[in-house]
SENU-143041 format. One record per residue (C-alpha): residue number from 1; chain; residue in three letters; z, x, y. Coordinates in steps of 0.02 Angstrom, whole numbers. Layout:
SENU-143041
ATOM   num   chaine   residu       c3       c1       c2
ATOM   NUM        A      ala        Z        X        Y
...
end
This chain:
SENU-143041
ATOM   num   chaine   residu       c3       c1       c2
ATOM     1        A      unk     3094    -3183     4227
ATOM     2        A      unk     3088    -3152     4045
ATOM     3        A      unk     2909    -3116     4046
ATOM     4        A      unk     2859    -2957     4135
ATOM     5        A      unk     2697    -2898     4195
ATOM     6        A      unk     2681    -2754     4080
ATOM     7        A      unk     2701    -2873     3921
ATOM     8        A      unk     2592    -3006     3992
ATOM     9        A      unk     2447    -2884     4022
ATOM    10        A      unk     2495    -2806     3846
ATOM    11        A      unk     2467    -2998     3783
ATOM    12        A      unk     2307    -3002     3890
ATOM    13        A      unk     2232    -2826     3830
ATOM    14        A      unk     2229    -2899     3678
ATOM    15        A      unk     2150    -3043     3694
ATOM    16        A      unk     2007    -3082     3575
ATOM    17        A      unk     1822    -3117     3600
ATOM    18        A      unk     1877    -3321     3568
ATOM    19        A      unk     1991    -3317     3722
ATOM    20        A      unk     2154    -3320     3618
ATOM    21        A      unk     2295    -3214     3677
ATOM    22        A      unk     2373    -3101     3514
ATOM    23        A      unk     2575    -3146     3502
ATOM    24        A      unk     2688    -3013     3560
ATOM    25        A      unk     2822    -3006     3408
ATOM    26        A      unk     2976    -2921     3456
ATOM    27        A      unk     3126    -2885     3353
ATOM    28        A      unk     3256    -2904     3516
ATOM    29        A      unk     3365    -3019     3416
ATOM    30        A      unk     3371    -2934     3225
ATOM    31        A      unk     3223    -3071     3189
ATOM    32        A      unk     3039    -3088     3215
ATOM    33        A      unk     3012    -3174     3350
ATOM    34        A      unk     2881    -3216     3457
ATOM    35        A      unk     2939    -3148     3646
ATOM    36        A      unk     2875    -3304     3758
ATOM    37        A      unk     3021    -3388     3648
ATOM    38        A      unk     3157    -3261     3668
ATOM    39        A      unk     3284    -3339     3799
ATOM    40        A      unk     3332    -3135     3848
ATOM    41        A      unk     3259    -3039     3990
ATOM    42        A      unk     3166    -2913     3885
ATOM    43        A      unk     3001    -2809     3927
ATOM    44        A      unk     2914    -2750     3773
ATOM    45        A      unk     2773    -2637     3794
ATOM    46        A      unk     2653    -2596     3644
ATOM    47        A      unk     2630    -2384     3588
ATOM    48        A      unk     2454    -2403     3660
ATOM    49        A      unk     2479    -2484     3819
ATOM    50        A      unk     2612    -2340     3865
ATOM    51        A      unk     2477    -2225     3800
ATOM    52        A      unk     2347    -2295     3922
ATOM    53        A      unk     2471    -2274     4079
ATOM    54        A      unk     2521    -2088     4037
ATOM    55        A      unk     2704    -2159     4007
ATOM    56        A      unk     2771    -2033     3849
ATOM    57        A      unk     2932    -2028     3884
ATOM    58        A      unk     3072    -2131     3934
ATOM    59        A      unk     3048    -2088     4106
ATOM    60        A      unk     2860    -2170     4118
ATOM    61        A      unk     2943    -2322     4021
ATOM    62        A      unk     3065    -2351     4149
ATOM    63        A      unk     2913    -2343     4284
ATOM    64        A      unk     2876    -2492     4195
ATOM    65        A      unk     3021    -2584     4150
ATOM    66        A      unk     3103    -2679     4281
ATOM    67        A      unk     3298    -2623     4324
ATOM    68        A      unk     3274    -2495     4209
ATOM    69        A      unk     3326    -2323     4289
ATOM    70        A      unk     3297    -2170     4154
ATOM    71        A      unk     3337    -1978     4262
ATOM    72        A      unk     3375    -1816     4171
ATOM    73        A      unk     3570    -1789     4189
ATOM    74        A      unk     3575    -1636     4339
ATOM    75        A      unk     3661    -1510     4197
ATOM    76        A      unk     3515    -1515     4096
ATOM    77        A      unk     3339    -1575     4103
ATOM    78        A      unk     3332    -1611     3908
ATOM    79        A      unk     3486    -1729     3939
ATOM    80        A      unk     3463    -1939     3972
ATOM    81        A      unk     3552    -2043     4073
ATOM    82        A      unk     3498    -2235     4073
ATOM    83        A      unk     3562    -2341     4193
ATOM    84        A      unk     3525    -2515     4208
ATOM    85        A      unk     3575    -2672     4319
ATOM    86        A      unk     3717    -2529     4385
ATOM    87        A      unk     3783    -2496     4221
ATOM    88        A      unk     3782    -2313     4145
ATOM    89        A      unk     3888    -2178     4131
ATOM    90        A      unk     3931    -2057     4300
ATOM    91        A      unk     3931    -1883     4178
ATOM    92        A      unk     3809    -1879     4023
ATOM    93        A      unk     3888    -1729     3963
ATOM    94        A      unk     4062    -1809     3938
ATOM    95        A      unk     4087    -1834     3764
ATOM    96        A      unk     4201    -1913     3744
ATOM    97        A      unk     4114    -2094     3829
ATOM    98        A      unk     3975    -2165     3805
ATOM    99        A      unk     3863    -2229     3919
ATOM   100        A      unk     3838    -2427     3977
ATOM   101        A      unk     3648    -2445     3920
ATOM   102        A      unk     3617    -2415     3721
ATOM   103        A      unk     3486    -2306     3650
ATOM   104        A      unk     3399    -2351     3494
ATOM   105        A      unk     3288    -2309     3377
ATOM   106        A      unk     3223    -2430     3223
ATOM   107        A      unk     3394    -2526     3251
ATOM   108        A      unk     3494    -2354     3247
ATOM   109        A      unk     3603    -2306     3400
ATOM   110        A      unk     3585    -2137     3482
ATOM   111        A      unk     3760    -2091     3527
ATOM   112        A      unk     3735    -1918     3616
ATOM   113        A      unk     3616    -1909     3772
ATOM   114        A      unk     3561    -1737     3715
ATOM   115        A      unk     3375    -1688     3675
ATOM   116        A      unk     3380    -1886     3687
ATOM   117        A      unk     3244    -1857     3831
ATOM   118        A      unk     3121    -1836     3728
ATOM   119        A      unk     2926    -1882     3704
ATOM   120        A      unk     2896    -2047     3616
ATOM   121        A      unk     2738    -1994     3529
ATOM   122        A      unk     2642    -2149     3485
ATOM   123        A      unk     2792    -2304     3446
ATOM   124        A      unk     2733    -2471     3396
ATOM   125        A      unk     2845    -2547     3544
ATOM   126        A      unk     2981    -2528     3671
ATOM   127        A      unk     3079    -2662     3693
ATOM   128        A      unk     3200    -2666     3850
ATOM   129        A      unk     3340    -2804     3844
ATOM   130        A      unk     3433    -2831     4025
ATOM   131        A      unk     3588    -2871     4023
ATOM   132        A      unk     3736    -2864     3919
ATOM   133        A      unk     3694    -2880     3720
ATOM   134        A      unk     3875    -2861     3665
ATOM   135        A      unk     3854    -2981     3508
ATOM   136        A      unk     3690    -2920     3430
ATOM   137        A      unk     3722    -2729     3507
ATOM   138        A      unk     3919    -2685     3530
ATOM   139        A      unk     4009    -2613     3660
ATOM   140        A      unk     3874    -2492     3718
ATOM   141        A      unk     3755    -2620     3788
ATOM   142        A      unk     3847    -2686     3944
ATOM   143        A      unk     3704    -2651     4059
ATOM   144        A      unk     3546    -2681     3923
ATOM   145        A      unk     3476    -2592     3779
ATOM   146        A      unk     3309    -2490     3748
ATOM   147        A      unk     3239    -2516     3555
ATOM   148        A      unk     3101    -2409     3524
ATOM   149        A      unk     3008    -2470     3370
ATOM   150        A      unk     2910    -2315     3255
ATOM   151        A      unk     2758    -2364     3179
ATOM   152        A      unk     2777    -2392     2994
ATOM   153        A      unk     2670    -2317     2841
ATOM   154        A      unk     2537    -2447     2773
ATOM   155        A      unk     2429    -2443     2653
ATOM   156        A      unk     2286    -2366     2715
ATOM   157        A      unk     2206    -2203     2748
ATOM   158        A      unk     2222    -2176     2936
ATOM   159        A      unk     2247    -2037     3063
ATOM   160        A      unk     2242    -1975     3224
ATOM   161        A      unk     2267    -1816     3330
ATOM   162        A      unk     2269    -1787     3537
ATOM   163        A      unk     2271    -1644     3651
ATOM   164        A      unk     2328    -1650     3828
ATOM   165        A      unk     2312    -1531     3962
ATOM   166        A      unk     2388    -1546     4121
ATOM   167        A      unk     2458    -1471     4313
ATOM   168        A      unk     2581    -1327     4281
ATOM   169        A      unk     2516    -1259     4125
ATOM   170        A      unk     2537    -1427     4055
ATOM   171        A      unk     2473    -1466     3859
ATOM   172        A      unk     2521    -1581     3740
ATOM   173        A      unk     2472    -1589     3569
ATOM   174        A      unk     2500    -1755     3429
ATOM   175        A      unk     2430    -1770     3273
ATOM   176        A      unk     2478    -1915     3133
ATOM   177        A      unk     2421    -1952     2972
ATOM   178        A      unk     2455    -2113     2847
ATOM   179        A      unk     2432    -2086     2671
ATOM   180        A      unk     2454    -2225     2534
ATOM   181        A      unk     2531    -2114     2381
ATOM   182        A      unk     2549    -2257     2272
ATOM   183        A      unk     2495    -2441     2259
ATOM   184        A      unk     2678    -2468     2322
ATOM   185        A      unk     2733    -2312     2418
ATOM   186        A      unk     2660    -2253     2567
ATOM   187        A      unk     2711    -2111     2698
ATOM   188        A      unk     2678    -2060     2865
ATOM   189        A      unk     2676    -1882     2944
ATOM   190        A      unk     2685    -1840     3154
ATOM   191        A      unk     2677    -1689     3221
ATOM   192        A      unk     2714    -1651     3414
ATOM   193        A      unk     2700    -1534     3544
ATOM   194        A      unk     2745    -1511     3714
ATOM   195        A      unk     2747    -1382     3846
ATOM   196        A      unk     2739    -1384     4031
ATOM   197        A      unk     2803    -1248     4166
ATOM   198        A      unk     2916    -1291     4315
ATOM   199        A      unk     2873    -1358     4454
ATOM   200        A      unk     3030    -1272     4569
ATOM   201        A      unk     3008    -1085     4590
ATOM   202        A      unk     3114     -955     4552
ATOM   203        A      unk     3042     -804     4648
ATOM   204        A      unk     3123     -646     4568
ATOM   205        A      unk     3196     -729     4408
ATOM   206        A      unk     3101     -756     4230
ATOM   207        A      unk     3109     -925     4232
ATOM   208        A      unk     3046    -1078     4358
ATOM   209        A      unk     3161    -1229     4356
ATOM   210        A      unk     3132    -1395     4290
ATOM   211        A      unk     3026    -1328     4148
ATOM   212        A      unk     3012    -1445     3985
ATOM   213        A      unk     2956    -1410     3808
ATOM   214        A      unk     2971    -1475     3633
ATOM   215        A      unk     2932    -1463     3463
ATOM   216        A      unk     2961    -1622     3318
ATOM   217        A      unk     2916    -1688     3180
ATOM   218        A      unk     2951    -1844     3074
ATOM   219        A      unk     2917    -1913     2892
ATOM   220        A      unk     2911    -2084     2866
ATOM   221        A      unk     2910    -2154     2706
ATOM   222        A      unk     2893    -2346     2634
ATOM   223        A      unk     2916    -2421     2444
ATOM   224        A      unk     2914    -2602     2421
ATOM   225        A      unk     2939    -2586     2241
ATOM   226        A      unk     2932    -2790     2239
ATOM   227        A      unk     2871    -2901     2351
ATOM   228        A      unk     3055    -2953     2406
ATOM   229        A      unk     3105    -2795     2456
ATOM   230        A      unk     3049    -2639     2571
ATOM   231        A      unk     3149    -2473     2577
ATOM   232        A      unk     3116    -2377     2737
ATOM   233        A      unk     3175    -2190     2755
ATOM   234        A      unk     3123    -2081     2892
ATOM   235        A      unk     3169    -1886     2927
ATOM   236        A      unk     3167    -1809     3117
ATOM   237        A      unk     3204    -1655     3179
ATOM   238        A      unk     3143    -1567     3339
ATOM   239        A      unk     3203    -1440     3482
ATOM   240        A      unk     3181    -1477     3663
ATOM   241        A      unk     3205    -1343     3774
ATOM   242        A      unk     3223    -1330     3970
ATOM   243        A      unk     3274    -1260     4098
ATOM   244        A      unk     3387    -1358     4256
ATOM   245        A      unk     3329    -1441     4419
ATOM   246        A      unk     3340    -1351     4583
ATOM   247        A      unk     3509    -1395     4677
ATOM   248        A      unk     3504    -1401     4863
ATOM   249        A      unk     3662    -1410     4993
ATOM   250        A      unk     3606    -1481     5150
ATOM   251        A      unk     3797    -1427     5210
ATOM   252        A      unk     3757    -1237     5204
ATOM   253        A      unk     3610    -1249     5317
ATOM   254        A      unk     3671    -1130     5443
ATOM   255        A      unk     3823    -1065     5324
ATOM   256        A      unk     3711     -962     5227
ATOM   257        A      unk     3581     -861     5308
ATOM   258        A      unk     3405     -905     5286
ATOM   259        A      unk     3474    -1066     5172
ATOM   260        A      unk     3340    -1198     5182
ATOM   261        A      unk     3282    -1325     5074
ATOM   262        A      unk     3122    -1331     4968
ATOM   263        A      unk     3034    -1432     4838
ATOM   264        A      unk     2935    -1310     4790
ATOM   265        A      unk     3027    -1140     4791
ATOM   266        A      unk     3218    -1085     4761
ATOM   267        A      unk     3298    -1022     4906
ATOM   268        A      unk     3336     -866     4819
ATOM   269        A      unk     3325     -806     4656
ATOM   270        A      unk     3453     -917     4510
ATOM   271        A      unk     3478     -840     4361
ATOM   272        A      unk     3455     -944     4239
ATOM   273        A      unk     3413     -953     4044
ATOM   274        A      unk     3327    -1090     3926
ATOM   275        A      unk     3423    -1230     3894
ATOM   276        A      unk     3403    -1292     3699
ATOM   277        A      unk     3434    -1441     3593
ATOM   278        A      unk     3422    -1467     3414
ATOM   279        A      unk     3426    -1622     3321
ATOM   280        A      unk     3422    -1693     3136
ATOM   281        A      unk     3395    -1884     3093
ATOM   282        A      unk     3386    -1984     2927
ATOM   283        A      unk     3380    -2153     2920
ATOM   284        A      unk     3367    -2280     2791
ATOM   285        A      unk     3323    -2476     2787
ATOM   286        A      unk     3316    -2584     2650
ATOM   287        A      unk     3249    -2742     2665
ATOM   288        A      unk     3288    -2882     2551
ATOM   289        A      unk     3200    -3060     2538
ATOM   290        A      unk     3342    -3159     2449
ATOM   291        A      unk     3244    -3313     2470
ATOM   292        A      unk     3144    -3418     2584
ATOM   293        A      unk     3294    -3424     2709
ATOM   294        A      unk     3399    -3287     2688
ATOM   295        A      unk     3364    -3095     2714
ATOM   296        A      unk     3514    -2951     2689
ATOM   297        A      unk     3462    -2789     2775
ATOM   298        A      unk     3556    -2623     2744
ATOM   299        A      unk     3544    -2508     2890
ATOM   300        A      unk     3613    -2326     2839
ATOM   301        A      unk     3595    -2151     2950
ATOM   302        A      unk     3651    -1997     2995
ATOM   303        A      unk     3638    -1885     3158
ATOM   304        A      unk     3667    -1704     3185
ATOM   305        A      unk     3635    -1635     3377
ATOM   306        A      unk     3691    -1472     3454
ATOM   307        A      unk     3649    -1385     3634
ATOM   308        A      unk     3674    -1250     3730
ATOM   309        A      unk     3644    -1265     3939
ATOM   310        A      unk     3613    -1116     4034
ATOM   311        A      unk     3663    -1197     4226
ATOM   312        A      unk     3668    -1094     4367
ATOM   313        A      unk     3688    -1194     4545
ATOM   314        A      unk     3695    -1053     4636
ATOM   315        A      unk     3754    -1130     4822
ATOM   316        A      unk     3719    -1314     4773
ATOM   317        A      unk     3899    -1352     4724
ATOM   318        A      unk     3967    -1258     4888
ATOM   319        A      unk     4080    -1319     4997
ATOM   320        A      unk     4026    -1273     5161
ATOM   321        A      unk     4190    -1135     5262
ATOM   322        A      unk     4126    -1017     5405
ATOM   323        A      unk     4016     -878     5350
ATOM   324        A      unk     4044     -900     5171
ATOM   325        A      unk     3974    -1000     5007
ATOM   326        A      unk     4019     -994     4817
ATOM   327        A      unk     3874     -990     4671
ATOM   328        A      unk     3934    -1078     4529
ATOM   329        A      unk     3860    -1058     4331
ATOM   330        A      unk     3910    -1133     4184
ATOM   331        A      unk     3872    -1137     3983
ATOM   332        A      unk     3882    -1286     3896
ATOM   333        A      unk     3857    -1289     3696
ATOM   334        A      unk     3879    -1496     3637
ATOM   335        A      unk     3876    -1516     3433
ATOM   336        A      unk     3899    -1698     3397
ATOM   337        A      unk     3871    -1778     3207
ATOM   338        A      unk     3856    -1977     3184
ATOM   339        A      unk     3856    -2076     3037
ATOM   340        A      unk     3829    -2268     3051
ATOM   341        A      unk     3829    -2395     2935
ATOM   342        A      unk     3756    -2580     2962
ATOM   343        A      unk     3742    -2732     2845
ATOM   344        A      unk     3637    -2892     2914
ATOM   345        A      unk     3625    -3071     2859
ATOM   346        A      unk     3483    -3151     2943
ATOM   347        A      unk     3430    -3339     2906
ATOM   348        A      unk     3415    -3510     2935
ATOM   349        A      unk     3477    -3683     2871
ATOM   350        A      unk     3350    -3811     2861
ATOM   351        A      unk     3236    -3820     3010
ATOM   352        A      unk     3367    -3832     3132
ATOM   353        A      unk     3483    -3699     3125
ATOM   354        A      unk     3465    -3518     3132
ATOM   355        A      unk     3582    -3363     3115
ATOM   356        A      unk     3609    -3174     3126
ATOM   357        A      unk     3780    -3098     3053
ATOM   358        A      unk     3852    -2925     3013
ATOM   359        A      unk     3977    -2788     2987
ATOM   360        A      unk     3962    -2634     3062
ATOM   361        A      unk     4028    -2450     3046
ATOM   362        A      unk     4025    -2303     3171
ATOM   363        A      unk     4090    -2122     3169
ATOM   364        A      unk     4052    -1989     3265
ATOM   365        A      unk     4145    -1810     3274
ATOM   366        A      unk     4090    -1704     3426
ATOM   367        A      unk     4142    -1535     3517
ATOM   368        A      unk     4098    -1473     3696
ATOM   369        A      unk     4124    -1310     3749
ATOM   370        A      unk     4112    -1225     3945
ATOM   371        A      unk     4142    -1091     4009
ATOM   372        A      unk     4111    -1075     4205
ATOM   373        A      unk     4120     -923     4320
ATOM   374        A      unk     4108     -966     4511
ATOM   375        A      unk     4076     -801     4616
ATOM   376        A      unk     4166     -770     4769
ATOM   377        A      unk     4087     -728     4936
ATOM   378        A      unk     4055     -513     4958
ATOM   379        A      unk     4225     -523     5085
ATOM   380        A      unk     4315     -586     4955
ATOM   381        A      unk     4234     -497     4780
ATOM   382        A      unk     4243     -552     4599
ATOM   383        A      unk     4226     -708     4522
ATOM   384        A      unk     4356     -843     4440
ATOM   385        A      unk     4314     -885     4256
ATOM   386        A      unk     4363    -1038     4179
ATOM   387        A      unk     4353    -1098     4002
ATOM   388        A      unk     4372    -1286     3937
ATOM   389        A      unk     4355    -1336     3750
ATOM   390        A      unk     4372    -1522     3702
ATOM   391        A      unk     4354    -1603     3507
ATOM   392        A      unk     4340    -1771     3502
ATOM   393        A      unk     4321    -1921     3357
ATOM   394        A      unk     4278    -2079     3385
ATOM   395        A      unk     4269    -2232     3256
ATOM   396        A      unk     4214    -2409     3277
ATOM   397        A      unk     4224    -2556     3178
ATOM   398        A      unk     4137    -2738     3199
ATOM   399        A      unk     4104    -2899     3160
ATOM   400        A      unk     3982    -3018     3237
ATOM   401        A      unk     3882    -3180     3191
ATOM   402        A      unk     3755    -3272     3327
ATOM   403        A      unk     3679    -3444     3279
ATOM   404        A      unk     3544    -3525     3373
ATOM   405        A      unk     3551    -3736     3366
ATOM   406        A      unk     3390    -3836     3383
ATOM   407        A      unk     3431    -4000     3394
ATOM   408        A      unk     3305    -4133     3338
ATOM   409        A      unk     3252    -4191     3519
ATOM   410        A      unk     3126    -4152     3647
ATOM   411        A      unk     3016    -4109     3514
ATOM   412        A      unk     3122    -3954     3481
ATOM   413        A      unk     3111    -3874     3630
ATOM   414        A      unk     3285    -3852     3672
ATOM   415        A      unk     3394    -3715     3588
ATOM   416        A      unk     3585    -3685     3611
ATOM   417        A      unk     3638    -3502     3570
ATOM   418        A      unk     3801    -3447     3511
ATOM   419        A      unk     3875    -3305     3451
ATOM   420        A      unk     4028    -3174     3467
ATOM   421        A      unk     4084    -2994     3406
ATOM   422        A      unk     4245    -2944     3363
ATOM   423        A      unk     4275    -2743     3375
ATOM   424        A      unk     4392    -2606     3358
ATOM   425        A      unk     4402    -2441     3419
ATOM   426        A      unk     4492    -2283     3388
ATOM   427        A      unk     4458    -2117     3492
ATOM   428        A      unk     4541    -1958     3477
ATOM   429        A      unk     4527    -1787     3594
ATOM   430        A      unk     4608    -1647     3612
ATOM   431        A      unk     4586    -1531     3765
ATOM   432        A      unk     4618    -1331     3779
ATOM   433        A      unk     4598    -1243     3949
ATOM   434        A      unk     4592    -1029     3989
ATOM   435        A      unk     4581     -976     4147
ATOM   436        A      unk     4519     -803     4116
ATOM   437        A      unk     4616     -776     3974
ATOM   438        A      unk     4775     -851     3996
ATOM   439        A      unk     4787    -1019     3900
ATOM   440        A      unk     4878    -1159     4034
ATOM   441        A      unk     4809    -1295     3918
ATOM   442        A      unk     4832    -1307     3717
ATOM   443        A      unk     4765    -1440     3624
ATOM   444        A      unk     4819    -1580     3739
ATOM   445        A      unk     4795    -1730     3631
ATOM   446        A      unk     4742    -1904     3686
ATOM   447        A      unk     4735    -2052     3571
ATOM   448        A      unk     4687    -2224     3606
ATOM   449        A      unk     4646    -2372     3505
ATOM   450        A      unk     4549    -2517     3567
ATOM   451        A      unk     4512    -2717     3492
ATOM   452        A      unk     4385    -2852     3583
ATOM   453        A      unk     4301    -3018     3590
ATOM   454        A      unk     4156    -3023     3654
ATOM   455        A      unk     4082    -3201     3649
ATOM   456        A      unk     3896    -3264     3719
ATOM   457        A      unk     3819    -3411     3743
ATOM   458        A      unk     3621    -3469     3801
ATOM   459        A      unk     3528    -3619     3851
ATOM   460        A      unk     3356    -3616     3837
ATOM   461        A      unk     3220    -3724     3859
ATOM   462        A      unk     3045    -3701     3828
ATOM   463        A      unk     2979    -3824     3954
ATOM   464        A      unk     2792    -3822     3943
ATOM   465        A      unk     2706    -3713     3825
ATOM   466        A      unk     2688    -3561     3926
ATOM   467        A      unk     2839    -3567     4031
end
């Protein structure tokens, strides 16, 4: 069903005293549009209505959404991994992938899951798309695609701050403020804070696991220096920090005395540190009103991200042998920078034709570094180290154009979608491996180059007018 409960109660929420519903306008395919109309399966939930049902993050949204599974990747609780209609990605921290269900913000595409698990603060909308969006969205959107939508600077004096407290030490604090600097500028200022202790344990150790915090900000400004065109930039930065989930072995009940599993305490102590993320946006949109029927949209950003993951399994990644288990910890520092550039045609011709076309540009450079030491049992002593460092590039290239055909029958109720994408990809990696300190890998190099097709096409009828 392309209508979901969440966006029809959204829709009736806002109903006014009259008894007319308010449209739902979503942006799903590069367009206003109104969603009843949309032939996509798409939920789109409104800032305030996620508000109302305690849903900040991505994981409330995908209590909503339908198909839509959003879980912290077991490394690190900062880290996302979206999976949807069984598409995703198996290991989040790989980066040399990407994962099957695209992340994006104001039309820009999040390429690294890291400190993407983040709180929303107070968007205009979330739309979810099911299914694949190859033309509109690229190769990353096999299984769907999540759009969250930022509120925008107006014109107006306005403001508004929060404070949540909550189980586990919980509190929450947002504050935003709009301020019109000029008849024709305007910008917008939100502040956020989160922290919340964890909700595993850790008896003996300085920190519990599975606790969250984070600190960001963003500046959004507007200038419509004509009526014809609208230049959006917007600045982010934050830090999320965490520390990892609680692994259990059901296997080593038995192995390892006094081993027994608990959702509320370790059993015994992990030593573990803070896990941190870092990142850096800017993004700019200008919007420009050729005429009547024709809009060209410039879509320019940059991305800088870096991590480091404190993981200690302890027994969880054990294999069970006769009196004996291994504890396993590991150090992960990710630094990934993105740079993507987009150019959009969107318009129609005459009443009965309607199309969205445009190049696109992607590059992103990335490094991953681990080092893991796995203690032995006390019979045995010691520990084996092992050290992995991987560099990777990746750069991606596309073309697409999507036209949607009304023809002049059934009072216009029919509409024949087309479209396609043409892309190529080139990524490059190079691997090095230590164990201890000997070197049995250097720079291993894989390169691979990649071209596609990708065509779509939709019926849709709009058979009464609310079905």
């Amino acid at each position: 069903s392309a209508l979901t409960m969440p966006a029809a109660a959204w829709a009736q929420d806002a109903a006014s005293d009259e008894g007319a519903y308010e449209e739902i306008i979503v942006t799903a395919q590069r367009r206003e549009e109104k969603l009843q109309e949309v032939p996509l399966a798409i939920t789109a939930v409104s800032g305030e209505d996620l508000r109302s049902r305690g849903a900040v993050n991505l994981q409330g949204l995908a209590q909503i959404a339908p198909s839509l599974n959003a879980t912290a990747y077991p490394n690190s609780s900062d880290t996302l991994s979206l999976n949807m209609r069984g598409q995703g990605v198996a290991d989040a921290g790989q980066i040399t992938k990407d994962g099957g269900v695209g992340l994006y913000i104001d039309g820009f595409y999040i390429s690294r899951p890291q400190a993407a698990l983040l709180d929303l603060g107070t968007p205009e909308r979330v739309e979810v798309l099911r299914g694949p969006q190859g033309t509109l969205y690229g190769r990353n959107a096999t299984g769907g695609a999540v759009n969250i939508i930022t509120r925008k600077p107006t014109d107006e004096w306005a403001g508004e701050a929060s404070l949540t407290v909550g189980s586990r030490k919980m509190m929450r604090g947002f504050a935003s403020l709009n301020v019109p600097v000029a008849p024709n500028l305007a910008v917008r200022g939100t502040l956020l804070y989160l922290d919340q202790d964890g909700w595993v344990r850790n008896p003996g150790a300085v920190n519990d696991l599975h606790k969250m915090g984070q600190l960001a900000g963003r500046i959004a400004a507007r200038w419509t220096p004509t009526a014809s065109l609208t230049v959006d930039y917007a600045f982010n930065r934050g830090r999320v920090s965490s520390t990892q989930p609680y692994y259990f072995n059901s296997n080593l009940v038995g192995v390892v005395p006094g081993y027994r599993a608990s959702i509320k305490s370790t059993h015994a102590p992990v030593d573990i540190g803070i896990s941190r993320s870092h990142f850096t946006d800017h993004q700019l949109t200008i919007n420009w009103e050729a005429s009547d029927a024709l809009t060209l949209r410039s879509l320019s950003s940059y991305r800088k991200s870096d991590a480091v993951q404190d993981i200690n399994y302890g027994y969880g990644l054990s294999f069970p042998f006769p009196g004996m288990a291994f504890t396993v910890a590991q150090q992960h520092e990710y630094r990934s920078k993105q740079y993507t550039q987009e150019i959009q045609a969107i318009g129609s011709l005459g009443d009965h034709l309607e199309f969205t076309g445009g190049l696109y540009y992607f590059k992103e450079e990335a490094s991953h570094w681990q080092t893991q030491q796995t203690a032995l049992p006390p019979a045995m002593g010691g520990y084996i180290e092992t050290t992995r460092d991987v560099a990777a590039t990746s750069i991606s290239k596309a073309a697409y154009l999507q036209a949607t055909v009304v023809p002049p029958v059934l009072d216009s109720r029919l509409k024949l979608t087309l479209g396609g994408r043409y892309t190529e990809d080139e990524r490059r990696a190079t691997r090095s491996s230590w164990f201890f300190a000997f070197p049995y890998e250097r720079a291993v190099r894989n390169n691979q180059k990649f071209n596609n097709f990708s065509p779509s096409a939709n019926l849709a009828m709009q058979w009464t007018p609310d079905v």
